[in-house]
N, C-alpha and C positions, 0 to 999 in steps of 0.2 A: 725773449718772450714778447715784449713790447711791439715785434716787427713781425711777429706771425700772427697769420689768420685764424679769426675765432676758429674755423675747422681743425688747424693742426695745431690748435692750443688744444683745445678737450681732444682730440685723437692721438697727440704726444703726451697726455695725464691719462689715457684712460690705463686701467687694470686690467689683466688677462680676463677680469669677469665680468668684463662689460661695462664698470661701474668705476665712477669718480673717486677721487681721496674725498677724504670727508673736505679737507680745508682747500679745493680747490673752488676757486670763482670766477666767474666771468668780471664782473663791475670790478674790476678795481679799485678804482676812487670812491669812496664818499661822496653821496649824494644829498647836497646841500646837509650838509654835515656830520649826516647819517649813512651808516654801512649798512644797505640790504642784501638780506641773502637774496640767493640767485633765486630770481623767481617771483620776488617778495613783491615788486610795486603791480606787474600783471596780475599777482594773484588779489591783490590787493581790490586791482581796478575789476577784474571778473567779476569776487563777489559782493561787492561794494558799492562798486560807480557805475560799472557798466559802462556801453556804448557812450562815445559823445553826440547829444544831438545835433544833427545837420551840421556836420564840422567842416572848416577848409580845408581840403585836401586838393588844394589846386596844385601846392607843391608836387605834391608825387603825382598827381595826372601828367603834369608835366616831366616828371623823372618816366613813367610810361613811355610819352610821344617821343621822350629822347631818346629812349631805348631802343624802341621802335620802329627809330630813323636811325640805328644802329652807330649812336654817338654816346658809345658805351661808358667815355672816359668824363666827357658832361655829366650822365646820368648819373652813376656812381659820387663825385663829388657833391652834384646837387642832394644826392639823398644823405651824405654824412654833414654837411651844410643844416638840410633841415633836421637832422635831430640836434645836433650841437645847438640848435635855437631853440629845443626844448621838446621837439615833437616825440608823440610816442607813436607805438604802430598797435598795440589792439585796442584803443580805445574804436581806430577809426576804419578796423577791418572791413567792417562790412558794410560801409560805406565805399570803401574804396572799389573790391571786389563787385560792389553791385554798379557802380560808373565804367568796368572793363565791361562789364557784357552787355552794359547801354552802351558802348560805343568799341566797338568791337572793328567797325570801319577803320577807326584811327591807327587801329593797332596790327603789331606782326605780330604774331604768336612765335613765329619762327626765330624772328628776331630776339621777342621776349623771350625764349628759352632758353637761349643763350646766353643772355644777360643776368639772367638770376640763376643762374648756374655756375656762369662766374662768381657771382657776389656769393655764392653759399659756399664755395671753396677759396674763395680769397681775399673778401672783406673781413677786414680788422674791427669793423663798425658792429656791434650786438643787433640794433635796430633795424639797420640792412639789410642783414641776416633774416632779419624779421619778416621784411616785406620782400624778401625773397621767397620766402616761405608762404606768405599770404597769395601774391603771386603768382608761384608752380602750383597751390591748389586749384584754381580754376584754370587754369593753361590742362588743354587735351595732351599731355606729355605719356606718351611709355613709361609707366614704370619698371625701368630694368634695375636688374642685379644692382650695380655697381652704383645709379641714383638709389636705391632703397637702402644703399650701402652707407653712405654719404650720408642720408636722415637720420639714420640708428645710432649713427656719430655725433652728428649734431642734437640730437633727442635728449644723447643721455647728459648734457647738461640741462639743471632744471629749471635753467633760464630759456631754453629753447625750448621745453620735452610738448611744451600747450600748444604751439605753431606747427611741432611735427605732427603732435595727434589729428588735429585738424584733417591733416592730408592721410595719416593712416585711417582714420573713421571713412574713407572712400572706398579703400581698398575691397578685395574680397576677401583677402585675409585678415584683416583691417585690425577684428578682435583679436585674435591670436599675438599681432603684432605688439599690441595695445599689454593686453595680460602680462609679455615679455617683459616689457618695460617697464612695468608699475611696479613688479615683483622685484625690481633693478634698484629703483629707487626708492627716497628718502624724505623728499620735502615737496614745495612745491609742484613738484613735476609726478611725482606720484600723487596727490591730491586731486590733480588735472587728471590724469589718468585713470584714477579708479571713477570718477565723476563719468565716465566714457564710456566701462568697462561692461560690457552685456555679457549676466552669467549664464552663457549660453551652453555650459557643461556642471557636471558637478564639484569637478575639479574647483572651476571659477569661482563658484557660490561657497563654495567653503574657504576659500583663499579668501575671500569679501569677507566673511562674516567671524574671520578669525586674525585677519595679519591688513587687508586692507584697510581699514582705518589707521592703524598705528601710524604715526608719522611723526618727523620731528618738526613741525609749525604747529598744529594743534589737531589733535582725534577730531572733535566738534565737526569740521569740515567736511568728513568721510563718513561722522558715524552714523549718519541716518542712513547711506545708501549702504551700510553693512548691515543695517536691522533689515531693511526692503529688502534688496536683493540678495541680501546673506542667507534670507527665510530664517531669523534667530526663531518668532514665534513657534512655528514649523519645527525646529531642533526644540525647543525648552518645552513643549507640548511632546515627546514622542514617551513612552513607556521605558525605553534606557536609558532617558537624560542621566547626563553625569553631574559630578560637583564640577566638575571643570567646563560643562556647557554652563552650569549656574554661576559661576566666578562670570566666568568672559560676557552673560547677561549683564549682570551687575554692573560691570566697565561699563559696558555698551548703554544702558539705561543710563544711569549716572552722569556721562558726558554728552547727552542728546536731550535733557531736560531743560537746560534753555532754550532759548530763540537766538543768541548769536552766536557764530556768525553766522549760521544761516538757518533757517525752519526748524526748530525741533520738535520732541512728541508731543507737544501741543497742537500739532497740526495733522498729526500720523492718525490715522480712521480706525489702528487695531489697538490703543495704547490702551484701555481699560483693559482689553483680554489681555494683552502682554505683562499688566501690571497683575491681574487678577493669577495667572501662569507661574509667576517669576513670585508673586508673597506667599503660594503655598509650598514653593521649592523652599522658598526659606525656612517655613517649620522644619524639615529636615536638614538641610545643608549650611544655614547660615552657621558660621561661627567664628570668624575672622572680622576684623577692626574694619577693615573694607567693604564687606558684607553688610555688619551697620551703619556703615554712614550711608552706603545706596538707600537701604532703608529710610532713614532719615530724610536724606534728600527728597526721595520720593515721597516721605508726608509732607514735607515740606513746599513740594512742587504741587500735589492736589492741593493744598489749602488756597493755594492761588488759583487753582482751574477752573474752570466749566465743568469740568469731564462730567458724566451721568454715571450717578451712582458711586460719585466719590467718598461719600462719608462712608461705606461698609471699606474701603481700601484705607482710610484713613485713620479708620478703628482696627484693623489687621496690622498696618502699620504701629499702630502706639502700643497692642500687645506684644508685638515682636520686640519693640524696644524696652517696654518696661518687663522684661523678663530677666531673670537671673540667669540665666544664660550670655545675656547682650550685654548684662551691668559688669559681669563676671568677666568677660572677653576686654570692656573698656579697661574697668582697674587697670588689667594685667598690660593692655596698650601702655596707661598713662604710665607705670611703673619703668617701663621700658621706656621712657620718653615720648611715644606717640598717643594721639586722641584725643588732646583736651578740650578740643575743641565742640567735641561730642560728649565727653564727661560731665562739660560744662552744662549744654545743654537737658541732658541726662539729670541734671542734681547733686550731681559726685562730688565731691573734694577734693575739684582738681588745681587749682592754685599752686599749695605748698611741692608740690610735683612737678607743675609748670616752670616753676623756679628753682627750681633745684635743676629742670635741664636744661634750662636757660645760662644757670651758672657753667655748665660744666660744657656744654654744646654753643655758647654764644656766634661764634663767627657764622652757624649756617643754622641755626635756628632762633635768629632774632627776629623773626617773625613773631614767636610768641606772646610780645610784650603789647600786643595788640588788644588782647581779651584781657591781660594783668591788668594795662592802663585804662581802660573799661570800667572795669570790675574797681577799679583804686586799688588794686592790691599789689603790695611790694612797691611802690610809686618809688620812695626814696633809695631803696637794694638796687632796682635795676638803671636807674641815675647814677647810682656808686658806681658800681657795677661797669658801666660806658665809658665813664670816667678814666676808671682804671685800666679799661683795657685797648684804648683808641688813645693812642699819641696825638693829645686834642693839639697841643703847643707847636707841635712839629706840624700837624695837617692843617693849622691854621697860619698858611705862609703866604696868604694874600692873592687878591682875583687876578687871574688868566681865564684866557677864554677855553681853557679844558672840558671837553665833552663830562670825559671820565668812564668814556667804555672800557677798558682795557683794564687788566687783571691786574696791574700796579696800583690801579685806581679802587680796589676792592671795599679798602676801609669805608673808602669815602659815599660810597653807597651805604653801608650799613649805619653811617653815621645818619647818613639822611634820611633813611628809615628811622631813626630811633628822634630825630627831630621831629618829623614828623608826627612818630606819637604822641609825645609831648604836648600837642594841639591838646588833649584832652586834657590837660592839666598846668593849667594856668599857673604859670612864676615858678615852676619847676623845669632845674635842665636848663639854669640858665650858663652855663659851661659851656655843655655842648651845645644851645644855639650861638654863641660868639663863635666858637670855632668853627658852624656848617656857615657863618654870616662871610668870613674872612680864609674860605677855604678858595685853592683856585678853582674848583670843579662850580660851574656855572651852574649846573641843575640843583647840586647842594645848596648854594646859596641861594637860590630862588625859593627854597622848601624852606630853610630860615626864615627867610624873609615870610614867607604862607604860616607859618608859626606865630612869631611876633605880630604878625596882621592879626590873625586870631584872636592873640590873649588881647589883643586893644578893643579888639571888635566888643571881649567880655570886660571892658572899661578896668584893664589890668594897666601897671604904671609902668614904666620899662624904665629899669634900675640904671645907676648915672654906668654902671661899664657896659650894658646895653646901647646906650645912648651914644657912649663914646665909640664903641666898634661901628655904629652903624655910621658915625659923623666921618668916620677914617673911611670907609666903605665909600661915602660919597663921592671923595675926593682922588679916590684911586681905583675905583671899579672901570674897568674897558669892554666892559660888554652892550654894548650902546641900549639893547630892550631892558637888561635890569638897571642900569644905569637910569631910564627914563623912570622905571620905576619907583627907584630910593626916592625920587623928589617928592612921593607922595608920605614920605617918612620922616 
């Protein structure tokens, strides 16, 4: 695996359907101590950072001219050279792309297509790959068979899929190609792709407005250009809307009411009509726990807006909630373990419910102790509660520099969760912070530590076996940033 090229790494993983296992990756390693998925740091840089300004790219103009002068075996090392030194390739795409056709003199195309033709079927390098890719977009190359053959391979990882689109967006068939692939994928690379994707049939615009946002990094990303180019208004307006065009609004609204990560209906020109559309479907169709919280949300979201004419949506909105219908649907959520979150809001009596699914569900919904430790309520039960069901003695075996990603490591997340809440309530839980203080998981003990800062902040005394974990801590912590930190302890 190590000695093959990224091509016939993803070409020897793919599946007869085009499509990767789920657990294959390109980055192997941890980067700077963190595993991204494939895709993660470009998608990152796309919708975040963007370009660099006026970057040095002297290195690759130079990996260029040596190409160029057909010193292909110079070129190639100098380009895995420059990223081993940290470089990335889309911050500085079009930067670069725009220095080839300033100086187009310097260059063989002839030569250049040769050389990034090798590097896309036989660099080992991810980045390479990259700027091979950057590259053959502007190079006047044939698209035949066999290179569009070679993309489609390289695409379907979703570390490359943003680099191929690039060059499929030129094509004639460009969208076609584009729809292919999105429908293929999963994370990254489909995000990039439906961001692309022109519904230029009916086909498309319903594939957009029903399956392209879903993805497994976040909907947010995709769900605006599913409400646009989906034409959801257009469906949830027509005289046969169904409950199932009104569910999949609901999604759709629901996860496009912020601003991050990128623009949501706060900035959309139709979201009063869509909101005005979508609360009268709800007189008939609302009647599921997810049905009210969009509601909800969206009173929640006008009360913050501008919008024109939000108080009559925001009085539709609080009839729909305070109905016996909504109240009726919550109970029967909280009885079944889900909604307290909404019941709470609501007025209901949802506590003693809360806790009781808290008892009985704790390893995946300890989230819950969030509004408990809020509200004070059950403070001491779900302290017991921690206690008893986290081998504090055992998970407190002293600092290592352990991330604690990894599914072994499971407890020790939810212990830092439950540390964490704790912040609300001063000189309680003092167990479990000794043992998140003296765990090896470094981020645990870091959330310890953000706890005890806390209760001192509220001029709380920290008890002599407080004192004494954190003295032993001193002396034995190896993680050099929280290490600098205890000295403030």
């Amino acid at each position: 695996m190590e000695n093959q090229s990224i091509y016939n790494r993803i070409k020897s993983a793919m599946l007869p359907d085009g499509t990767l296992p789920e657990e294959f990756v390109l980055r192997q390693q941890p980067e700077q101590g963190m595993r991204f998925a494939d895709g993660a740091m470009d998608g990152t840089i796309r919708y975040h950072m963007g370009p660099t300004e006026n970057p040095d790219i002297s290195g690759l103009t130079m990996v260029l001219e040596m190409a160029s002068q057909e010193r292909f075996r110079d070129a190639a090392n100098a380009l895995v050279t420059h990223f081993n030194n940290g470089g990335m390739m889309l911050p500085v795409v079009d930067a670069l792309q725009d220095w080839i056709y300033d100086h187009t003199e310097k260059l063989s195309p002839e030569a250049l297509g040769r050389f990034v033709v090798s590097l896309l079927m036989q660099s080992q390098d991810v980045e390479s790959v990259k700027f091979a890719l950057t590259v053959l977009e502007v190079l006047d190359l044939e698209m035949t068979d066999e290179m569009l053959e070679v993309l489609l391979v390289l695409a379907a990882s979703e570390e490359l899929t943003l680099f191929c689109l690039f060059i499929f967006s030129g094509l004639d068939d460009g969208n076609k190609i584009i729809y292919s692939l999105a429908k293929k994928l999963k994370g990254w690379g489909k995000i990039h792709a439906v961001s692309m994707l022109n519904p230029e049939n009916a086909e498309i615009t319903n594939w957009l407005l029903r399956e392209g946002w879903r993805n497994n990094i976040m909907p947010e990303y995709s769900s605006m250009t599913a409400i646009k180019r989906g034409k959801l208004l257009s469906v949830i307006s027509k005289p046969d809307v169904t409950k199932d065009d009104f569910s999949l609004a609901g999604e759709l609204i629901d996860v496009s009411l912020d601003d991050g990560p990128i623009p949501g209906l706060a900035a959309y020109k139709k979201t009063r009509e869509l909101f005005e559309v979508y609360l009268a479907l709800a007189e008939k169709y609302a009647a599921e726990l997810k049905d009210y919280s969009a509601i909800y949300d969206i009173r929640d979201f006008l009360g913050n807006s501008q919008l024109q004419g939000k108080e009559k949506l925001i009085n539709k909105c609080s009839s729909l909630l305070d109905s016996q219908s909504c109240k009726k649907c919550v109970e029967l959520a909280m009885d079944s373990g889900e909604g307290f979150y909404l019941g709470k809001v609501l007025g209901l009596d949802y506590a003693p419910r809360a806790m009781e699914t808290l008892r009985r569900e704790w390893e995946t919904k300890y989230d819950i102790i969030d509004m408990l430790l809020r509200d004070r309520c059950y403070v001491d039960e779900i302290i017991s509660l921690f206690e008893d069901v986290l081998p504090l003695e055992e998970m407190a075996e002293g600092p290592t520099n352990e991330l604690g990603n990894s599914e072994e490591y499971r407890e020790y997340g939810i212990l830092s969760y439950v540390v964490q809440g704790l912040q609300q309530v001063p000189g309680k839980g003092e167990k479990l912070i000794c043992a998140g203080l003296y765990s090896p998981v470094v981020g645990c003990r870091n959330i310890a530590l953000n706890t005890v800062q806390k209760w001192m902040e509220k001029d709380y005394q920290l008890t002599p076996a407080m004192k004494e974990v954190i003295s032993r801590l001193k002396k034995t912590e190896v993680h050099e940033a929280t290490r600098k930190r205890l000295e403030k302890f």
